[in-house]
C-alpha positions in Angstrom: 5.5 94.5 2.9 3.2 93.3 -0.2 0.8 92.3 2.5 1.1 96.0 4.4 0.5 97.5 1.0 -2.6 95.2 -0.1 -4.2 94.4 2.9 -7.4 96.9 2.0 -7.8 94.0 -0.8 -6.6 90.9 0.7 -8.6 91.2 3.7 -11.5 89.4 4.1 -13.5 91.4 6.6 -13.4 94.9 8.0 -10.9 94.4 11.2 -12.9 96.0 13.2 -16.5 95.1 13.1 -17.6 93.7 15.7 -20.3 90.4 15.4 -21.3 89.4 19.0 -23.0 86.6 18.0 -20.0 85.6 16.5 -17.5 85.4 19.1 -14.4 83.4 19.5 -15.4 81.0 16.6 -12.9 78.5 16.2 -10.8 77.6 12.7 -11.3 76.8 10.1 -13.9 77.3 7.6 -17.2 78.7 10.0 -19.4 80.5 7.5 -20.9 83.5 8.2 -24.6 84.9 7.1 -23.1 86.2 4.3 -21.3 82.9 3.3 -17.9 83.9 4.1 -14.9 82.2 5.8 -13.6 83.3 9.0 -10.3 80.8 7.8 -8.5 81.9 11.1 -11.4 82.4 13.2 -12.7 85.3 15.3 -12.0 86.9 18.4 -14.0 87.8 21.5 -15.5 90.5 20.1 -16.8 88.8 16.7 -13.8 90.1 14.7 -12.3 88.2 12.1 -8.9 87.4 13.1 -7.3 86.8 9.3 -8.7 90.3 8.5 -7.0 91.8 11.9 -3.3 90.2 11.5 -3.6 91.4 8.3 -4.6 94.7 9.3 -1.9 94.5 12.2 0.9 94.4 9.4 0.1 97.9 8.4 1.4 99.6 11.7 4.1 96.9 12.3 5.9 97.7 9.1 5.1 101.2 8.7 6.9 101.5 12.2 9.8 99.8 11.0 10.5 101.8 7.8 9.8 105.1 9.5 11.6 104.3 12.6 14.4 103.3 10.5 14.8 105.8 8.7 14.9 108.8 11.8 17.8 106.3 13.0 19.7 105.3 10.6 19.9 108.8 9.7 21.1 110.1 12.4 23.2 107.7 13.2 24.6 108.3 9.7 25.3 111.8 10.6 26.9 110.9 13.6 29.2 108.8 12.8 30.5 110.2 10.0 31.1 113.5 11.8 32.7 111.6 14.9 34.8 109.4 12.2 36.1 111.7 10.0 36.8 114.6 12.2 38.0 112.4 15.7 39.1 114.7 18.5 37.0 116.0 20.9 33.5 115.9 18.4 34.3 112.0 18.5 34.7 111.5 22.0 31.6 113.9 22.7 29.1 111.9 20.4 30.5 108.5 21.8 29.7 109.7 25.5 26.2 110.0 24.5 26.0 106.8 22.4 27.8 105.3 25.8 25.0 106.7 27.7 22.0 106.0 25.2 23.1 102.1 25.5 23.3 102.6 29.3 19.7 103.8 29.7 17.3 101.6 29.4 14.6 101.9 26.2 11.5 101.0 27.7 12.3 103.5 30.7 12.5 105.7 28.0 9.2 105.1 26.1 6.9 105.1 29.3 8.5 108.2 30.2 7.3 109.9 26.7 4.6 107.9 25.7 3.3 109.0 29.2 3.9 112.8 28.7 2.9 112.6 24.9 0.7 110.0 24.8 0.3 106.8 23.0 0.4 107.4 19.1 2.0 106.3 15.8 4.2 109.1 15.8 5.4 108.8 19.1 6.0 105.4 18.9 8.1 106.2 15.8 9.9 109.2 17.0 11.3 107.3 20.7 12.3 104.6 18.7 13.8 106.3 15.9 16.1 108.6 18.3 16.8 106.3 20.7 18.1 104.2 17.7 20.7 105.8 16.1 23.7 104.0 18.5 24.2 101.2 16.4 24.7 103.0 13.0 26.9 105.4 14.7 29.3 102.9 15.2 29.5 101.0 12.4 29.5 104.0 10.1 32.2 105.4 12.6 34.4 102.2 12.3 34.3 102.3 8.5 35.1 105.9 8.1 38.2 105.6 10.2 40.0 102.8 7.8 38.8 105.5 5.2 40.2 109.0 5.9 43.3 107.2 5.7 42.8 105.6 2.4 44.8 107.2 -0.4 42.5 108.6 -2.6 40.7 110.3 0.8 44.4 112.0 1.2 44.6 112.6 -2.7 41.2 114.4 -2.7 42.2 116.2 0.6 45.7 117.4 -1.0 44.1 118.5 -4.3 41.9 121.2 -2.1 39.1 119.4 -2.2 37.3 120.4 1.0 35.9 118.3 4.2 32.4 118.2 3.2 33.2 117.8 -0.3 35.9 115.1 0.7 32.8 113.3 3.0 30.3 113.4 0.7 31.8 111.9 -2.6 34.6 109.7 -1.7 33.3 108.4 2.2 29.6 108.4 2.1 29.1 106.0 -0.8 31.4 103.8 0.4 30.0 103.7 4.1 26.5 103.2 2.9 26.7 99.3 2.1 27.1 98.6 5.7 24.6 101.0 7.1 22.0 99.6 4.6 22.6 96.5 6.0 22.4 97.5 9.8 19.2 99.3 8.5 17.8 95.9 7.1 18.4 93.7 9.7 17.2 96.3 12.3 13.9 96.7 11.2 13.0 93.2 12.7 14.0 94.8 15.7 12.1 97.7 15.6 8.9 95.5 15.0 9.8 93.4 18.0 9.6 96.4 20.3 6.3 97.7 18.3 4.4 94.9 19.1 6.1 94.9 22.6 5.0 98.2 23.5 1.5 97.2 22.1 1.8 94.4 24.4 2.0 96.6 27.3 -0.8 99.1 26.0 1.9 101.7 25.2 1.4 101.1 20.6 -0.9 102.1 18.8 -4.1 102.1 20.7 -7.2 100.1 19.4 -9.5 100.0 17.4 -6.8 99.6 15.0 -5.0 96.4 15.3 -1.8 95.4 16.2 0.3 92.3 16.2 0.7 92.9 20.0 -2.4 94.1 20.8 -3.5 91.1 19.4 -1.3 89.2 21.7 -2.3 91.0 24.7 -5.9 90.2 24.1 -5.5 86.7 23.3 -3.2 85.9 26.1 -6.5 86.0 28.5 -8.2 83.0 26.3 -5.2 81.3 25.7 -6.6 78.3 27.4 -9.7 78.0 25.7 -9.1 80.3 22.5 -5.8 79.1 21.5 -5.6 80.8 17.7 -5.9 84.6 19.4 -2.9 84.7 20.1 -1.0 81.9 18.1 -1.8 83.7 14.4 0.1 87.1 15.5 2.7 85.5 17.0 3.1 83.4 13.8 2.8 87.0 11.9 5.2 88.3 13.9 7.9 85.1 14.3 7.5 84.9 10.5 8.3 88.6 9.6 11.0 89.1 11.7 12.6 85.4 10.5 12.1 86.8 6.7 13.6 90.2 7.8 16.9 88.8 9.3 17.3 86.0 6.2 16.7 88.6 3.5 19.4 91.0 5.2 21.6 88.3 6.0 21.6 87.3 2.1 21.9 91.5 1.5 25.1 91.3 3.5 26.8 88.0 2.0 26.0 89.5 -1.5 26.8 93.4 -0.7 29.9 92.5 1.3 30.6 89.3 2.2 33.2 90.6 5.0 31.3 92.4 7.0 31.1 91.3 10.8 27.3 91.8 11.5 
């Protein structure tokens, strides 16, 4: 995140300027004109490769949050509607989370990314709205053991009303879960943001990508090994740091909770 936020001043080069004469220099320490390090190298284009996965960390997390947040809330709508209320509005909203998990995601994204076209915010919207399944149903679960707690009934028999009754006395005690599903799903989201940058389907160059990275580096991998090794050590390290610092959220926020 720190590196997302700084990466104007940590970066060593601009990401995208291009030094023919420069290409595919191999690490570490070749010195430019200017006397500067290319630590990680460059690429086959002359670009500094420390400046680009820095770069690449920019859309990658931005992504996450934002992709995130469309999710988790409306998966936080969701499932406390189909929780609290049951009946037919919970077996309605489960269909479609039954039949969101049945289709397949990248099906999905090539469908829309093909209609709308490739772009930050389409990238964050299909991801975002095909995301919300998951916090659905764990908000859902943990409303059900509520509504029948006593001082949900208490509330309930001292007029309070439904949304009053869902907002003060369910939501806040829903939310430690969901912030936890949030946390440890952001490493997924980046997964499938520099997957679909992989496949040419992310955000579309010259800005660079973790998986755009990849993709370009997989065609040298034999003879330029660090084009595609530093990303995927951006990404294998941001994802592992995702997962251990929500796995340490959920031990201290509520050690009981099956995730």
């Amino acid at each position: 995140m720190l590196t997302a936020l700084t990466a104007p001043w940590l970066s060593p080069f601009d990401p995208i300027w291009q030094d023919i004469g420069e290409r595919r220099l191999k690490p570490p320490g070749f010195r430019d004109e200017a006397g500067r390090v290319h630590l990680l190298g460059t690429d086959h284009l002359g670009r500094d490769v420390l400046a680009r996965v820095i770069h690449g960390a920019q859309p990658a997390l931005l992504v996450g949050v934002a992709a995130v947040a469309i999710s988790g809330v409306l998966g936080m709508a969701a499932g406390l509607t189909s929780g609290y209320f049951g009946g037919r509005i919970d077996d309605v909203l489960m269909r479609l989370a039954d039949i969101q998990l049945a289709f397949p995601f990248i099906l999905l994204a090539i469908a829309v990314i093909g209609v709308l076209g490739p772009s930050l915010g389409t990238i964050i919207a299909v991801i975002g709205v095909s995301s919300w399944v998951v916090y659905a149903r764990v908000v859902r679960g943990a409303v059900l053991s509520l509504r029948e707690r006593e001082f949900v009934q208490a509330a309930l028999a001292l007029g309070s009303g439904d949304g009053r009754v869902v907002l003060r006395h369910v939501l806040p005690n829903v939310f430690t879960p969901w912030l936890v599903v949030a946390t440890l799903d952001m490493a997924r989201v980046i997964v499938i943001e520099s997957a679909l940058s992989f496949l040419g389907l992310g955000v579309q160059p010259p800005t660079p990508t973790w998986g755009g990275m990849l993709a370009d580096g997989r065609v040298y991998i034999s003879t330029a090994w660090w084009l595609a090794t530093f990303p995927g050590l951006a990404i294998l390290f941001t994802v592992l740091g995702i997962n251990l610092f929500g796995d340490g959220l959920r031990d201290t926020l509520d050690p009981r909770l099956p995730l």
